[in-house]
N, C-alpha and C positions, 0 to 999 in steps of 0.2 A: 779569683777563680780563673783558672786557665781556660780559653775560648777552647771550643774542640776544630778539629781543623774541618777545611769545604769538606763535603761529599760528593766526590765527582760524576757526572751525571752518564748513568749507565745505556749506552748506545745498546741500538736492538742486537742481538745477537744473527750466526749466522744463519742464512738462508730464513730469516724473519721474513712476517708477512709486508713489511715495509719493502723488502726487495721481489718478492717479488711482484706487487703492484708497480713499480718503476718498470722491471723489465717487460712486465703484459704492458705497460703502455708505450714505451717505445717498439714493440710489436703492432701496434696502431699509428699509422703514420699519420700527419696532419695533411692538408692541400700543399702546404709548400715543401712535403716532404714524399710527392709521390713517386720521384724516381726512385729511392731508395727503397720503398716497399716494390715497385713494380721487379727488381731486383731480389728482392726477400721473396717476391713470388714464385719467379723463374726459380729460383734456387729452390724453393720447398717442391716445385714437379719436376726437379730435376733430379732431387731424392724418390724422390715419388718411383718414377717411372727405372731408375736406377735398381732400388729392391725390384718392382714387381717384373723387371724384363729376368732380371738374374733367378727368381723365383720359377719363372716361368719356364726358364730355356733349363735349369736343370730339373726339372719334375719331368720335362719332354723328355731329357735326354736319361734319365733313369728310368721313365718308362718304355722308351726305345731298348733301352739294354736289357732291361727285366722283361721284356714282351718277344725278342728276339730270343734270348736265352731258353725261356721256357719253351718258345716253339721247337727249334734247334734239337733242344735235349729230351723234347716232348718224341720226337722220330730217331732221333741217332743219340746210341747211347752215352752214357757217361765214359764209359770203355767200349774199345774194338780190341777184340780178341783174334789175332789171325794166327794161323801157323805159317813157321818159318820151310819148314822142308814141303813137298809136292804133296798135294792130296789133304784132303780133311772132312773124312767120310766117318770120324768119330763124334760129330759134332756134338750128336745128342748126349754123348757120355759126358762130354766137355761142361753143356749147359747142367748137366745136374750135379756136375762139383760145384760148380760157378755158384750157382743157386745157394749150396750147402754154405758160404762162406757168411759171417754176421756179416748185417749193413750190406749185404746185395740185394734189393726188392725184388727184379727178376731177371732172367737173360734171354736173349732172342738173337737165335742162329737164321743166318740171312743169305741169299744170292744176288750178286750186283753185277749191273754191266752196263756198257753203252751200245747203243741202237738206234736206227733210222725209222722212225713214225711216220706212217702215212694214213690221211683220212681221207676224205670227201673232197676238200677244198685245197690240202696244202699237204708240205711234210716239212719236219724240224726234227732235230737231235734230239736224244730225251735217253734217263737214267732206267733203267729195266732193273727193278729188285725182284727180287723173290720171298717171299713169305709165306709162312704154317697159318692157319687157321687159329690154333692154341697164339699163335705170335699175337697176332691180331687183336686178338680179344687182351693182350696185355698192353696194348697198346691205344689208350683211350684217346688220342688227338685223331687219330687215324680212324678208328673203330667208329668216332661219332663226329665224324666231320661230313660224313656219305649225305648230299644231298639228293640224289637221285642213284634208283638202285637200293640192294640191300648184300650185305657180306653172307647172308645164309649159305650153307652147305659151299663154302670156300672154298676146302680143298680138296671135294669133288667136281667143280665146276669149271670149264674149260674157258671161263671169260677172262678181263682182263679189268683190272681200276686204274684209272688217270685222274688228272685232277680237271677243274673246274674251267680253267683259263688253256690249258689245254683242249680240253674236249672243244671250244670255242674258236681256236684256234685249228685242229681240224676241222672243224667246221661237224662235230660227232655229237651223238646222245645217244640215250640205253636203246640197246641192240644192235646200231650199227657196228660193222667191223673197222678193225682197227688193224695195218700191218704194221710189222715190226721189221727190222732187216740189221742183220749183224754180221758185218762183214767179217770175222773169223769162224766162218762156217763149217762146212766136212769137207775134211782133206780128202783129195785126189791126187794121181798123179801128175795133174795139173796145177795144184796149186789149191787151196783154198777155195770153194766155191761159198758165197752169200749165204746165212738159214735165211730163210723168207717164215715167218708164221701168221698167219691170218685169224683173229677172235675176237668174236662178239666183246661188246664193251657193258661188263654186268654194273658197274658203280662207278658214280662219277662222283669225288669227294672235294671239300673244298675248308681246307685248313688256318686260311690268312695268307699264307706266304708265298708269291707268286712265283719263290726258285720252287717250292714242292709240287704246288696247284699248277705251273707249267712245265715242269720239264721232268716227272715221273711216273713212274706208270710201273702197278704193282699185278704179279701175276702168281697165280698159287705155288708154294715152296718146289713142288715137283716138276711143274710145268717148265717153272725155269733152269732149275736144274737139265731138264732136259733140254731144253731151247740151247743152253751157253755149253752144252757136251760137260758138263760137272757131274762127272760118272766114269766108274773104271768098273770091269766085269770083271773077278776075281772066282776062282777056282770053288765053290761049297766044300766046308769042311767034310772031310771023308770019301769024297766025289771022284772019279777017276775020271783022265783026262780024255775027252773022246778024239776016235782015231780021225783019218783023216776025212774018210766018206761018213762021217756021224749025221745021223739026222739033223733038224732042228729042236725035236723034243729033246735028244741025248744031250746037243750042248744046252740049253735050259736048263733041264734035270741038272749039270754039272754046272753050273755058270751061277751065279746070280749078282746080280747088279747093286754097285755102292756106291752112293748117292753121295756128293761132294757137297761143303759149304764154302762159300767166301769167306764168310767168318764170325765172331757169337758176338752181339752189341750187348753192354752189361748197363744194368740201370743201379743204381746204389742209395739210397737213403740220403746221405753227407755229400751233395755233388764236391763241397770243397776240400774234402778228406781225401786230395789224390794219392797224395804220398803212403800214407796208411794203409788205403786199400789195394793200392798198384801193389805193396809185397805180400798182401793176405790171396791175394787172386794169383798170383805167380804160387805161393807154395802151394795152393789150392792143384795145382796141374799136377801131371805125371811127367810128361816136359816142356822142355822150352818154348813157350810161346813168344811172337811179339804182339804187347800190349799198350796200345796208344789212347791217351785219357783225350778228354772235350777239351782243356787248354791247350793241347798239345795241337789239336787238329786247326783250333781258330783263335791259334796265339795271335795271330795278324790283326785280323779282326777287332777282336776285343781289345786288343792294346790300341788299335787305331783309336776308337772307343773311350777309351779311358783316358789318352790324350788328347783329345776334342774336348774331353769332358773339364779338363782342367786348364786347357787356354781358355775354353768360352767365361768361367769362372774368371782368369785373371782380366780378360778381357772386357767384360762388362761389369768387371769392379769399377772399373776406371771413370764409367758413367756417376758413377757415387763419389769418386773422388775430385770427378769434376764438379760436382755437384757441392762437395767440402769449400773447395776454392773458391765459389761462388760465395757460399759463408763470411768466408775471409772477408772478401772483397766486398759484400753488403756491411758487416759489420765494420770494417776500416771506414767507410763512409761515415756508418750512423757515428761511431765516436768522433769524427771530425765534425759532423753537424751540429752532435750533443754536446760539445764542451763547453760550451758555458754553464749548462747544464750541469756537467759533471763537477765545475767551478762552485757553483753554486753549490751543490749534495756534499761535497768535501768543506765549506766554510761551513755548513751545518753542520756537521760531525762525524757523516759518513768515513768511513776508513777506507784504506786503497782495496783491503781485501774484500769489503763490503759492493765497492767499484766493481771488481773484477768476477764478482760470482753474480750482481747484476749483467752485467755481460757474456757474460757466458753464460746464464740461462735463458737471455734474448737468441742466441745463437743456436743455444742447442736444444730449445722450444722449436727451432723449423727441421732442424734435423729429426728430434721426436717424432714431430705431425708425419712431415713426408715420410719417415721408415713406417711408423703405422696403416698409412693411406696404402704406400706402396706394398707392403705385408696383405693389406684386404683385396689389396686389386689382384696382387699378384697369385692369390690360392684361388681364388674367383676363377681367371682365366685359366691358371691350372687344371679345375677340376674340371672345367668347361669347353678345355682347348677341342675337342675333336666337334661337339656341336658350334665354337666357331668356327672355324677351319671349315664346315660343311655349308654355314650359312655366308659364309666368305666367298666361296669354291662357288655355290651358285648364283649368289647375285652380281660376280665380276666373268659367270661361265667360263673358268678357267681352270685346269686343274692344279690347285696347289695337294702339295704332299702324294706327288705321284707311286702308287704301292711300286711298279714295275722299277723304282729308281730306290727305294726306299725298304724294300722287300716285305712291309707290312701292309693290310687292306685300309689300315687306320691309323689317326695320327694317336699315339701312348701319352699317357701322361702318369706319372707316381711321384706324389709330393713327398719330399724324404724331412722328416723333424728335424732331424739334426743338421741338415742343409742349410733349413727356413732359420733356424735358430742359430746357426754362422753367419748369415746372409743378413740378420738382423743387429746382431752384436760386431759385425763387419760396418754397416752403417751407423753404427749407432755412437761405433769408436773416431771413426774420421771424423763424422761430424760434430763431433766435442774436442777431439782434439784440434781442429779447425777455427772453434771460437777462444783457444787458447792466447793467441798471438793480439788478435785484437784488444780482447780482454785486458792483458796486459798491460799494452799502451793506455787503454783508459784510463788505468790506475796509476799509471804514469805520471799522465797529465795533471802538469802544473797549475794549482788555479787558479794563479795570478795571469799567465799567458791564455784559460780559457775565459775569464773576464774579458780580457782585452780582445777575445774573438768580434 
């Protein structure tokens, strides 16, 4: 009878629990083995702190742009609508095409200009618009931002709104007067004289943003109109032209007065549907307007923005990547320690690939930990960045995150998913491909030359 032949003795397969008992225990270091852990530690908070800064500094910085952006677009519209030739005393017909087009929410005809403020204490530059009542009220940042004061009977009332850091700044609150001074005043034969106007200060509003909350100052649509001379007296249809000795009632009777705008801000549904809306609002006209959308005005800006936003990303990758190397460089030790060890695991019948997925689970167990630690740390401070910032701010009494440098009252934060989840699959990849090379040579290693270690 023929013998049947051996049955060769089936090794565990992979990623068995046999491997990974090995690698959790060279994750435990012995006494003569603590530099190497003390090394495995450094390296796990150097992932650590790797995710959770990169975590942190972009949620900042998408909440800077997203808190920026909505203020921005919260006051000036998606579009500015100006005309090109003199005059634009149509506005109102303008605004109810504008309205009529889909995807426009509303439009708001405006007067702007520059002016000399003086209060109590001081005087500074500052932006003089002009605005309707009906504007107002569609205007919800503005409309409810009024901390002292009330917008009642607006564009009956002969007062003026500033913002918060301004009114603080002249040193003003409600009812004090406020001047104004615009140096293209009423012509003379001499030249140009100063408008000077003097008015009570009805609302004092306070936004977040210390370019609006200091340096503008809003006064009812007619008021300013007339303040900046944005008015041309035109003939009444039918009216005959009075002689030379004409009363003042004759020219009234024949004259009447039309009222100019700067130009109509348009607010849109789809801020990022420039392209689509710019030619539905052009055919919307009778004619040519120019039409200037919100990228157009703070392409600077924003692109500044956006490339900040993707060096700080490459730049505090690097923290993880040094953090990888550190990997290496623990794990190149442990297998020179281990080899006799590894000697020994291979005359039992360990295989090289058995070796190398021991190893590289050793390695890419500290990567795990630290991306997870760093993942909880780093939404933590996220969500939490402006109460620390505040309890930072006052127990070192200094001011970090100054609004006047920063144009916001607060530090923003918005954790973006799909960030956290790059941020994560970013760490998660260096740090495995990190225990690749070591791994390796473990299963390299000869175990007749780790005997003889």
């Amino acid at each position: 009878m023929t013998p049947l032949p051996p049955i060769a003795a089936k090794g565990p397969g992979p990623f068995s629990r046999f491997e990974f008992l090995v690698a959790g225990r060279y994750l435990r270091a012995r006494r003569k083995e603590r530099f190497v852990s003390v090394i495995a530690v450094l390296t796990l908070l150097g992932v650590v702190l790797g995710v959770a800064t990169l975590i942190v500094v972009m949620s900042v910085m998408n909440g800077f742009r997203t808190e920026l952006l909505s203020k921005i677009l919260g006051l000036n519209g998606h579009f500015v609508v100006q005309t090109i030739d003199e005059g634009f005393d149509d506005y109102n017909d303008v605004v109810t095409r504008l309205e009529g087009v889909g995807g426009v929410r509303y439009a708001v005809p405006y007067v702007e200009g520059q002016a000399l403020a003086s209060g109590l204490s001081s005087a500074t530059g500052v932006v003089v618009r002009g605005i309707s009542e009906a504007s107002l009220q569609k205007l919800e940042l503005l409309r409810d931002g009024a901390v002292l004061g009330g917008w009642g009977q607006w564009d009956a009332g002969q007062g003026a709104a500033i913002g918060q850091r301004l009114a603080e700044r002249l040193g003003l609150t409600i009812g004090d007067q406020i001047t104004i001074i615009n140096p293209n005043g009423t012509p003379t034969p001499f030249g140009r004289t100063p408008a000077e106007r003097t008015l009570p200060v009805n609302v004092i509003f306070n936004i977040g943003m210390p370019e609006y909350d200091g340096f503008y100052v809003y006064l009812p649509m007619q008021a300013a109109q007339a303040y900046f001379r944005l008015y041309e007296d035109k003939l009444r249809p039918g009216a005959v032209m009075p002689g030379v000795m004409a009363t003042d009632e004759e020219i009234d009777a024949a004259y009447e007065r039309a009222y100019q705008a700067t130009g109509v801000e348009v607010f849109v549904a789809d801020p990022d549907n420039i392209a689509g809306m710019r030619d539905k609002l052009q055919a919307s006209l009778d004619r040519p307007f120019a039409i200037a959308d919100w990228q157009q005005r703070n392409a600077t800006f924003f692109s500044a923005l956006q490339v900040e936003r993707v060096v700080m990303f490459v730049i505090l990758s690097l923290i993880i990547l040094v953090a990888a190397f550190n990997i290496i460089a623990s794990l190149v030790m442990l297998v020179k320690d281990k080899g006799p060890d590894i000697a020994v695991l291979r005359t039992m019948g360990a295989t090289r690939s058995s070796i190398l997925r021991i190893f590289s689970m050793t390695g890419f167990a500290i990567g795990l930990s630290g991306t997870l630690l760093g993942l909880i740390l780093g939404l933590v401070v996220a969500i939490n960045v402006e109460a620390i910032r505040s309890a930072i701010s006052n127990f070192l009494d200094i001011a970090i995150f100054p609004p006047e440098l920063f144009l916001l009252s607060s530090l923003p934060s918005r954790v973006d998913t799909g960030e956290v989840v790059l941020v994560v699959l970013l760490s998660l990849g260096l740090t495995f491909l990190a225990t690749l090379y070591p791994a390796w040579r473990a299963a390299r290693l000869d175990p007749i030359e780790g005997l003889h270690q």
